[in-house]
Structure formats: structure tokens, C-alpha cells
C-alpha positions as CSV (number, residue, x, y, z in Angstrom):
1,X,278.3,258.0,40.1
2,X,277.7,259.8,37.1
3,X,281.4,260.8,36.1
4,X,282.5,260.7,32.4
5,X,284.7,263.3,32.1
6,X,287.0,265.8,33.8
7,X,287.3,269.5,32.1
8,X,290.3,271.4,32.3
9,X,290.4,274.2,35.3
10,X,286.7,273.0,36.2
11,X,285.7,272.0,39.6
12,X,283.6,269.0,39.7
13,X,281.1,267.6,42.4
14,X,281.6,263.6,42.0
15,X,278.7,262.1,43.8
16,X,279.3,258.9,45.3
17,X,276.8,256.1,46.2
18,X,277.1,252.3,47.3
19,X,274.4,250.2,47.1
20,X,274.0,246.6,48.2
21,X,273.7,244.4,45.0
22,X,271.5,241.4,46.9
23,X,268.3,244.4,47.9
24,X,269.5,247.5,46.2
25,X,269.5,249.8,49.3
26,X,272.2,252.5,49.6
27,X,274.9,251.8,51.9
28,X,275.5,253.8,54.5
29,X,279.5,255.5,54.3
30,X,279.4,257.1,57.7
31,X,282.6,255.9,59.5
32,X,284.1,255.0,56.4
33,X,286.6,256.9,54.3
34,X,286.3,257.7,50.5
35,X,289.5,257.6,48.4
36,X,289.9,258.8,45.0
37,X,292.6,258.3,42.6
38,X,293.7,260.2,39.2
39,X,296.6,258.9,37.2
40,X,298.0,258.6,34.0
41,X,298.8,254.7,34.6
42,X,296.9,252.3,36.2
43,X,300.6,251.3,37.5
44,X,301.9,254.5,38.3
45,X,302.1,254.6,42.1
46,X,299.6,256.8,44.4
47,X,302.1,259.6,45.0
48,X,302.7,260.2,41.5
49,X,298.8,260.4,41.2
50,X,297.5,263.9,38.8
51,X,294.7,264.1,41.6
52,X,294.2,262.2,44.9
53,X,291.3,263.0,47.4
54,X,290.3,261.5,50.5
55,X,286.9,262.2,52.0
56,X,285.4,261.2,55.3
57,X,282.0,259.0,54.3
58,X,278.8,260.6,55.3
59,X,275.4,258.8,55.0
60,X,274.4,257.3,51.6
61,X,276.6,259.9,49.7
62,X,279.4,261.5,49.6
63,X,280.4,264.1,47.4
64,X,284.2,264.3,46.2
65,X,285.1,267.9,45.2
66,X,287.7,268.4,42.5
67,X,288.4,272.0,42.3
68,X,289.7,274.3,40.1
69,X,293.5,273.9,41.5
70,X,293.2,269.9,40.8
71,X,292.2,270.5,37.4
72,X,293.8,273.7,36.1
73,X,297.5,271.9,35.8
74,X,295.9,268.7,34.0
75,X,296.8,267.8,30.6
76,X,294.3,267.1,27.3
77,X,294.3,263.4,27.0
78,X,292.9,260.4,28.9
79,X,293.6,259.3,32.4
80,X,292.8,256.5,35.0
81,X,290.6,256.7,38.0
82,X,289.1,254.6,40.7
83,X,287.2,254.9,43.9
84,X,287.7,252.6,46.8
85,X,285.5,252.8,49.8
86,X,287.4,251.3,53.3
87,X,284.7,251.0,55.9
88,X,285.0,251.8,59.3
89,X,286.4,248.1,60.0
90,X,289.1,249.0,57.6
91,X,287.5,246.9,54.7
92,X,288.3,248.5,51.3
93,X,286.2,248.1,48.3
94,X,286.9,249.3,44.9
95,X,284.0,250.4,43.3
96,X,284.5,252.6,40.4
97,X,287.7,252.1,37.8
98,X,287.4,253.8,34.1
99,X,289.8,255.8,31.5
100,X,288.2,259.1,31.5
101,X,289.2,261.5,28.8
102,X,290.8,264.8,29.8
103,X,289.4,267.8,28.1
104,X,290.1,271.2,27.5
105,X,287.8,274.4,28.0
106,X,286.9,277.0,25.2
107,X,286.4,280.2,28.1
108,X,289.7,281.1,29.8
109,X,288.8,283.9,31.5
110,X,287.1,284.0,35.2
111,X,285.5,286.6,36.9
């Protein structure tokens, strides 16, 4: 997942793989449920999340859309974020967990 920061009123396509770490290969997410997590603690609790998706698994990717309403509201900074996968025999696995800084945009205006 290449993810390192979150722009202000953006939308953002977060690609999301798995792959096995004994061969490599991608995992396959169909069945399984994608779940990710914005906050400004790592201890706030979910509800109080700045952005929470959850995304039904589909082959070896799934894309997790942020869009412009999850972002325009966010303020300049630095956040928390993780992504668990659960698979379809409800076994969770967090894979991704980083402070990613918050930015601003120059360009206000949309067409």
C-alpha cells in the first residue's frame, strides 16, 4: 500500500494488497472484509474515528476510496491509521499502522 499522506478535500484510492510472507504470493481478500481506521489517537475509540471505511475484499486488491466528504472536514496536522483485514472465517489481521501527516491544499476552487 503506497499511502503516505492524506490531502485536505482530496479523494484518495488506497490500494490494498496481502501477500504471504513464507512464498510472496498475493492473498486472495474475497470473502473477507477490509476495515480502515483514521484517528487522531491511537486510543481514541472507533466511533470517534476522523474517517472509518469498511470494504467488502475482492481478489488480490482492494481499493479503499476516501472521498472528498472524508477529507474536506480534516484538520492540518498528523493522524493515526491502520488497516485490518478479518477473513471470511472472521480472522482479523492488522496489517498497516502509521502517523500520516495531514496536509492542506493550495487550489480551493472545483469545477
Amino acid at each position: 500500500m503506497e499511502f503516505n499522506k492524506i490531502k485536505i478535500g482530496d479523494a484518495i484510492p488506497i490500494s490494498y494488497k496481502l501477500r504471504y510472507a513464507d512464498t510472496g504470493a498475493y492473498l486472495t481478500q474475497t470473502g473477507g472484509t477490509v476495515f480502515f481506521t483514521l484517528k487522531n489517537l491511537v486510543s481514541d475509540s472507533d466511533d470517534d474515528a476522523l474517517i472509518s471505511k469498511t470494504v467488502a475484499g475482492t481478489s488480490t486488491e482492494t481499493i479503499i476510496q476516501l472521498t472528498h466528504d472524508d477529507t474536506k472536514d480534516l484538520e492540518e496536522g498528523q493522524a493515526w491509521y491502520d488497516v485490518r483485514f478479518v477473513d471470511s472465517n472472521n480472522n482479523p489481521v492488522t496489517t498497516d499502522r502509521a502517523k500520516i501527516p495531514i496536509i492542506s491544499t493550495i487550489t480551493q476552487r472545483v469545477v
